[in-house]
Each structure stands twice: as C-alpha cells, then as structure tokens.
C-alpha positions in Angstrom: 128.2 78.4 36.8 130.6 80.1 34.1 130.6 76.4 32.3 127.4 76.2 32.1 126.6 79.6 31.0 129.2 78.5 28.3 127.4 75.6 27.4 124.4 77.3 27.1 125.7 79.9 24.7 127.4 77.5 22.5 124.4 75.2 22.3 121.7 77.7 21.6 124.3 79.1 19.2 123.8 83.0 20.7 126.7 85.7 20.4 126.5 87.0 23.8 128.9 90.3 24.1 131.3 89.8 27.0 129.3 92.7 29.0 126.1 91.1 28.6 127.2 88.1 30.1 129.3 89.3 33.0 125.6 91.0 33.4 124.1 87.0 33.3 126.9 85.5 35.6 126.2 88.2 38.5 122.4 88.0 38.0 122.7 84.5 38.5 125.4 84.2 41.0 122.9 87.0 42.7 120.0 85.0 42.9 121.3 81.9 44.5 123.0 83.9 47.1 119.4 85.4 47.6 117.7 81.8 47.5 120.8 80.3 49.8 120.1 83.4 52.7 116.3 83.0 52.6 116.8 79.3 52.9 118.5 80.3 55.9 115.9 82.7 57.3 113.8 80.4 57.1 115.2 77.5 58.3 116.0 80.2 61.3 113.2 81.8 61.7 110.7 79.3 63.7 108.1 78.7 65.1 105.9 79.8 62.7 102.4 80.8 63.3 99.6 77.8 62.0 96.7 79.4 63.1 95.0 80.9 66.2 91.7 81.0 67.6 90.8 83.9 69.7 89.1 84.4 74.0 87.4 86.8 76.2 86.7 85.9 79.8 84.3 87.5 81.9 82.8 87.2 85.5 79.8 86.8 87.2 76.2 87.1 85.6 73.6 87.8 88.7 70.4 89.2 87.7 69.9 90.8 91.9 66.5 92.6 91.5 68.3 96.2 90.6 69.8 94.8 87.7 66.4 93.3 86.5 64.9 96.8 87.7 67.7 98.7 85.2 67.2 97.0 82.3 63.2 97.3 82.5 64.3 100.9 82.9 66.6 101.2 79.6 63.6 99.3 78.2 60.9 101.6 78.7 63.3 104.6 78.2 64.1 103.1 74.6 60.5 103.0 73.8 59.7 106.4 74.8 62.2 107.8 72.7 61.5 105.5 70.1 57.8 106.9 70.5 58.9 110.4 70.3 60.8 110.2 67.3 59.1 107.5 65.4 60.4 106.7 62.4 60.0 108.8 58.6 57.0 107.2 56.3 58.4 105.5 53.4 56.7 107.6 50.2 56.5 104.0 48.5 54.4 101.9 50.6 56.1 98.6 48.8 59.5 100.3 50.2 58.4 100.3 53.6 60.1 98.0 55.9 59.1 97.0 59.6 60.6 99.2 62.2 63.1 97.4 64.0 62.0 96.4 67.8 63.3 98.5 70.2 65.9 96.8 72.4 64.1 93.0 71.9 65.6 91.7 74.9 64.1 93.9 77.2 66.7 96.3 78.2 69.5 93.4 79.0 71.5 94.1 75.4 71.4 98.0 76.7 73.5 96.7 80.3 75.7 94.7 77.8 76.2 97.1 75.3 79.8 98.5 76.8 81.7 95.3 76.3 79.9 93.6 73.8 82.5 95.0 71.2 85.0 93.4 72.8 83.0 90.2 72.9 82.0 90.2 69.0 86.4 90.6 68.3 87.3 87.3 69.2 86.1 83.4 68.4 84.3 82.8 71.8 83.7 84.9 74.8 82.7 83.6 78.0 80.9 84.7 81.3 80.0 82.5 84.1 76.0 82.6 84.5 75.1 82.2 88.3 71.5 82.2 88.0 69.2 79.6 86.7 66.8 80.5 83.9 64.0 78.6 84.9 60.2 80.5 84.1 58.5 77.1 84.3 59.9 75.9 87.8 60.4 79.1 89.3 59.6 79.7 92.7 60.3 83.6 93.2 63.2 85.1 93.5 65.0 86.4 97.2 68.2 87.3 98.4 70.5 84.4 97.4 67.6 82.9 95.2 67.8 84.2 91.7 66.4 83.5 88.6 66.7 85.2 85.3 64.1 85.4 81.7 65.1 83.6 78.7 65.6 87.2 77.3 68.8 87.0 79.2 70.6 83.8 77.8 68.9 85.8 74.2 71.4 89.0 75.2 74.1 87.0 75.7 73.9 85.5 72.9 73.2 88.5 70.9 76.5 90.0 72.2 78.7 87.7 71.8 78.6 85.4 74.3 78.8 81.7 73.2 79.9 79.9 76.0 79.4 79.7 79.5 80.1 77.9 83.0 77.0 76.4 84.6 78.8 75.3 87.5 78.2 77.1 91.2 76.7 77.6 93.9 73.6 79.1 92.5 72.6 76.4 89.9 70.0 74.7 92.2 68.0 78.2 93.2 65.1 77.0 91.8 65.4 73.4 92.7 66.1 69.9 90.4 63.6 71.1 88.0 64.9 74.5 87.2 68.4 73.0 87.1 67.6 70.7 84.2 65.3 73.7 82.5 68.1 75.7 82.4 69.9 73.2 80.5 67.4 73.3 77.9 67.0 77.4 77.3 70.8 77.2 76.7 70.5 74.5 74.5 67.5 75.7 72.5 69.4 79.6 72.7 72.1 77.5 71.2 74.7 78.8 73.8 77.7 76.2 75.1 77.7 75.4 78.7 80.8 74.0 81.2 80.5 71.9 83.8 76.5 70.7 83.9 75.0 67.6 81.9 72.2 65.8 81.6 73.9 63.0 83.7 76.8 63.0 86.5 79.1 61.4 83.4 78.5 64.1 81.0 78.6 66.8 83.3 82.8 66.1 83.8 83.0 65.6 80.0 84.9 69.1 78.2 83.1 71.0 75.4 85.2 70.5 72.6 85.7 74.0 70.6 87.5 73.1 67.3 87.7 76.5 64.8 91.1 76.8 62.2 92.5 73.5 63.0 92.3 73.7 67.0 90.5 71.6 69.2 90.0 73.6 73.0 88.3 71.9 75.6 86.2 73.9 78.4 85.9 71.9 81.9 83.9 73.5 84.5 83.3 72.7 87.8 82.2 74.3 91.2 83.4 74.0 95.0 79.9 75.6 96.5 76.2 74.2 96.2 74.8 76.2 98.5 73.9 73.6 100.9 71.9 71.6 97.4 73.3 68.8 96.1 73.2 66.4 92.8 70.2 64.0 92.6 71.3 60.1 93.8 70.4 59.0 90.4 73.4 59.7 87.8 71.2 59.5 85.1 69.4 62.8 86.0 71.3 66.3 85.4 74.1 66.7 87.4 76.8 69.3 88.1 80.0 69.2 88.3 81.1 69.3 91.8 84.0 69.0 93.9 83.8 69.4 97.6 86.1 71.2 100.1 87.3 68.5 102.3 84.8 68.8 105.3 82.8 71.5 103.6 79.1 72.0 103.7 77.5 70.6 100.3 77.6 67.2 100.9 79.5 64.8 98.9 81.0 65.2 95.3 84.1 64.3 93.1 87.4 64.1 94.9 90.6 66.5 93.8 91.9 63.1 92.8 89.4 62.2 90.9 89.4 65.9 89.0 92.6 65.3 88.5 91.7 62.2 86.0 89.5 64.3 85.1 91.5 66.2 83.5 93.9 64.0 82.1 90.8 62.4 80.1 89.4 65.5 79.1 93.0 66.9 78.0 93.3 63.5 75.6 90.8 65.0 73.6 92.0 68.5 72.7 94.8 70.4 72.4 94.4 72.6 74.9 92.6 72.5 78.0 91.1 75.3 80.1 89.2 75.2 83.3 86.6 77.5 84.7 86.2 76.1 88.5 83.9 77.8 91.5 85.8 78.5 94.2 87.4 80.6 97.0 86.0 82.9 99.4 83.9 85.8 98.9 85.2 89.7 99.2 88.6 87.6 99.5 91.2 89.6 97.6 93.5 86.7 98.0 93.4 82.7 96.9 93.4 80.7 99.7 96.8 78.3 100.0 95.2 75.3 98.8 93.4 76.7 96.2 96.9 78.1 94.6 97.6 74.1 95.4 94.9 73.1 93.4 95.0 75.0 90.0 98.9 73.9 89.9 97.9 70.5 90.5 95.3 70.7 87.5 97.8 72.5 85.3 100.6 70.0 85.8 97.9 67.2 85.6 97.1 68.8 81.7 95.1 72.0 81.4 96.5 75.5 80.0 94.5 77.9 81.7 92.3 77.7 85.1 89.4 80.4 85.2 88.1 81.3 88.6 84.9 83.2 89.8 82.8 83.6 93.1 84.5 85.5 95.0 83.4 88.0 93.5 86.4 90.7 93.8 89.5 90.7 91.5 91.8 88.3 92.7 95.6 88.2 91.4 96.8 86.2 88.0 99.4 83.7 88.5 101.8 82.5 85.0 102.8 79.1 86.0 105.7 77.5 84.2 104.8 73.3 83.9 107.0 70.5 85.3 106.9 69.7 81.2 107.7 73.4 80.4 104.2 74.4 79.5 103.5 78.2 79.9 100.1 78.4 81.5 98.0 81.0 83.6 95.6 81.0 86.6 92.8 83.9 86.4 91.9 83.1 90.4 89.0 85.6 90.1 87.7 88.0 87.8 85.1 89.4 89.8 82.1 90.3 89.1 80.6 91.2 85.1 76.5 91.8 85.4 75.6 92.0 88.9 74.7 94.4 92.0 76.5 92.7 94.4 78.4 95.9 95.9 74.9 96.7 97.8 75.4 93.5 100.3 79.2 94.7 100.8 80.7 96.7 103.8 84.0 97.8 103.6 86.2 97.0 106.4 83.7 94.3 107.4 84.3 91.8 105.2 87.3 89.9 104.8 89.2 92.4 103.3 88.7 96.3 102.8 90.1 96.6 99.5 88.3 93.9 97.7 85.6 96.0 95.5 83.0 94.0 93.7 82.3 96.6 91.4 85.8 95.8 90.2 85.3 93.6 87.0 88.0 92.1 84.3 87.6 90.9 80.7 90.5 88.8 79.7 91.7 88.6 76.1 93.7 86.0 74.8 94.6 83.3 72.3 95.2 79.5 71.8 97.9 79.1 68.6 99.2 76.2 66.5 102.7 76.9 66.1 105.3 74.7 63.7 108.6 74.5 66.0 110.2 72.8 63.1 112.5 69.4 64.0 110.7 70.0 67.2 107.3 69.6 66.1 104.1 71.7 66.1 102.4 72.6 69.3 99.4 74.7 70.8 100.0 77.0 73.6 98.5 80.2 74.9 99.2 83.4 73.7 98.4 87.0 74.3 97.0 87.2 77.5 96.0 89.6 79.0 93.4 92.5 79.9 91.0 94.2 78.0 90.0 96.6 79.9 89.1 96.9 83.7 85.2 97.9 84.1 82.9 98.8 86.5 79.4 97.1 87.2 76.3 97.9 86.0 
C-alpha cells in the first residue's frame, strides 16, 4: 500500500506533505478493512430474503337463511339512511356526479366488512365456499340445502377474496346442474377455485398462483358428499373427492392415489398447499387418521394442509419433514360467514367446548430465500393468527 502510494506521488509528480499522506495511508488502509468486514457480513449473513408473496385463510361460507335474512337487513338499513341524508346538490350541474349505490351487493360487503381489511393486506385470501351459487338450477333452499346470489361470489370478491375451495360436502345441493353453474359465476366473477373442474382430470390439477417470482399451487379436495356423488362420465364437472374407507359417498380417489396427487401437483410449483374437507363436525379434535393423513401429504410434497368442516376451531400442528421441510397443518378453522351455532347444543354434541361461533383468519407467507452455497429455496413463513372472530 505505502509503495504504491509512493508510486503514485512520484509519477503524478505531487509534493504531498508527510501529514497529508499519513492522512491517505489510513484512509485507505481504512476502507479495505471496511470492504474486507462487509465482505464478511455478507458472506455471513444468509439467507437472504428474494421475495415473498403474502396469505389469509379463512373458514366456512354458509349462507343458512339468517345470514341471507341480515344482510337484506343491513341492506335496507343502508338505504334508509342513505334516504334520510341524501346527498348535497352539486351548484354546477356539469360537476355533479352519480351517487354511489348503497351497499351494491345487497348487504353481503356490510357482514364482510370487519375482516376485509385484513383480506385487502395480503396477495390472496381465501375462504372455503360451502354453498353452490346456482339461480338458474336452483331448487329452494332447506336445512342442509343451501344456495347463495351471485351477489355473494361479487362480495367476496370485492373484499378481497380471490380464491377459494370448491370442494365439500355441499357442492351438489342443487344437483349436477348447479354444480357446474357454480363453476361458471366464479369464473365469470373472476374468482380462483380448488378442488372442482370441468372434468374428474382437472378437478385434481393445483391452481398455480405465481406473483414476485413464486409459483404456489392450491389443491383442494373433500372427504364428504353428502351422500351425492361425481357424474360416471369424467368429462362432465367433477370434484375432487376422496372417500373415508367404508364411508357413505360412494366411491372416489384413494389416499394413495392423493398422494400422487400431490407429488404431480408439487412438480409444478414451489410450494404446495392443500385445503381438504374433512373431520367430524363440533369435533374439537382431528381424528387419528386424519393427523395420519395431512403428514402423509406433507411428506409426500405439500407445505401447508388447510382443513374445514368441522366447523369448530380445531388445533394447529408444525410438522418438521422427513427432508427437513418446516410445514403446518390448520386441521380446522371453523366457521367465517355462517349461522351454524343455532343447530348446536352444548354438551350434546361431541364435545362441549367446541363453539362454532369460534372463527380464525390465518396470516402468513410463502418466501424465496438465497441460502448461499446451499441454494435458494421457498418455505413458509410467518404464520400465524390474525385475529380470532366471532360469526356474524
């Protein structure tokens, strides 16, 4: 360093005072030490964050008659208020403007409204709708035979809502037609959906998210029909259904054959997460093979499994992989948008301190981090509550 400094001085033919260049040397020696220790940090300081794209997880969405009956009443409440305070007359008439419509999805964005900040915070939030939406093949609606207005897939969507699981044991309430209608309203509401397709082949194949350099894959699926079942023809819309062994719906996919599933849909993403049916109702406990299950489909590929229907909170579960993958299983998160606590007795049902007014929105994220020699890799991160709510 003091050579060249000297060769530098003598070629450029500069007098340089002795305490200037004593200055030089330590400004010098100074800055490689600098450049040598943040070299070192970071060399030392990996992983480093890529990018990240952003969840929320919801329950159920069951339009029971009181639900339909509140948000016709925060409708009509809207408009009498609205009526009563109608908006000032513009002094320029070419300045007026068209009042907005009051609440233009009837009353549903109103019953949303509480979460739907939470929803329009992150990349995708999801909700599992257990209702066909079906005007054109609906016949009526009953206890354990719903069917919801377009307005409602319009909500969602309005608040944040972009994908959802149209897998369970509702999807047939209003028969083959209103299956494959449904379809349709959330195609043409441009809303994703999990675990239904136009044909048995498609309804196993993942929705494929892919935002900041991340490809996430959705696979839904659904344990209950409700004594329905898929049409024999696998060219006509099918769900995604796999049987308890000895169970009531008829015949379906095999755990096996999930299991490829999965391994398919996993080659073509970089994370997997799985929204599955399951479980019994009120239970505030996974059944055994259940727990057997979602490890089997985590070690088989996915990162997260998702459960709903039994419509009580039911514990989360981190589960370490056999190839060290950190991964989670939400085994219920009870219900979002329903009334269901009206057809529950406590102490009656299988367990007294399952609530199904208890609800959870789960936050988290899906990161690309660079591991340096070791590579770059895409894991979960941040999960975790948002905040625990009660139903409408």
């Amino acid at each position: 360093m003091k050579i060249f400094l000297n060769q530098f001085v003598i070629r450029k033919r500069i007098i340089v005072p002795a305490g200037l260049l004593l200055v030089l040397v330590l400004c010098v020696l100074a800055f490689f030490r600098w450049g040598r220790a943040t070299s070192h940090a970071s060399a030392s300081s990996y992983p480093h964050e890529l990018s990240r794209i952003t969840f929320a997880a919801a329950g159920d969405v069951i339009p029971h008659q009181a639900v339909v009956q509140s948000a016709s009443i925060l409708q009509n409440q809207a408009a009498a208020e609205a009526a009563k305070n109608p908006a000032p007359e513009a002094k320029d008439a070419a300045a007026a403007q068209p009042a907005p419509a009051v609440n233009p999805h009837a009353g549903w964005d109103a019953l949303l409204a509480p979460v739907a900040d939470v929803f329009h915070q992150v990349d995708f939030a999801f909700v599992n709708l257990e209702t066909p939406v079906a005007p054109a093949h609906s016949r009526g609606t009953k206890a354990f035979q719903f069917d919801a207005p377009v307005l409602l897939l319009q909500s969602l969507k309005s608040s944040g809502v972009k994908i959802v699981s149209f897998a369970n044991n509702h999807v047939f309430d209003q028969n083959q037609g209103g299956f494959a209608e449904t379809q349709d309203h959330l195609r043409e509401q441009g809303l994703l959906f999990a675990g239904s397709g136009p044909t048995a082949e498609a309804s196993w194949k993942p929705v494929i998210l892919e935002k900041n350099g991340i490809k996430v894959g959705w696979l839904g699926m659904t344990r209950w029909l409700n004594g329905h079942h898929n049409p024999q023809k696998p060219d006509e819309p099918h769900v995604a259904f796999v049987p308890y062994p000895g169970g009531p719906d008829g015949p379906g996919s095999s755990e096996a054959e999930v299991l490829d599933a999965i391994r398919n849909a996993r080659s073509q993403c970089d994370l997997l997460l799985i929204s599955i049916h399951w479980g019994v109702e009120y239970a505030p406990a996974p059944q055994p093979r259940d727990v057997e299950f979602a490890h089997n489909m985590l070690e088989a590929g996915a990162g997260a499994v998702i459960g709903h229907h039994p419509h009580v909170l039911q514990p989360i579960e981190t589960y370490l992989t056999k190839d060290q993958r950190n991964t989670v299983i939400i085994y219920s998160l009870g219900n979002f948008l329903s009334n269901q606590a009206r057809n529950y007795v406590g102490g009656l049902m299988p367990d007294k301190s399952g609530d199904p007014r208890d609800s959870l929105v789960v936050k988290f994220s899906v990161v690309k981090r660079d591991y340096g020699p070791a590579g770059t890799r895409v894991e979960l991160a941040e999960a975790g509550s948002d905040q625990s709510l009660q139903e409408t």
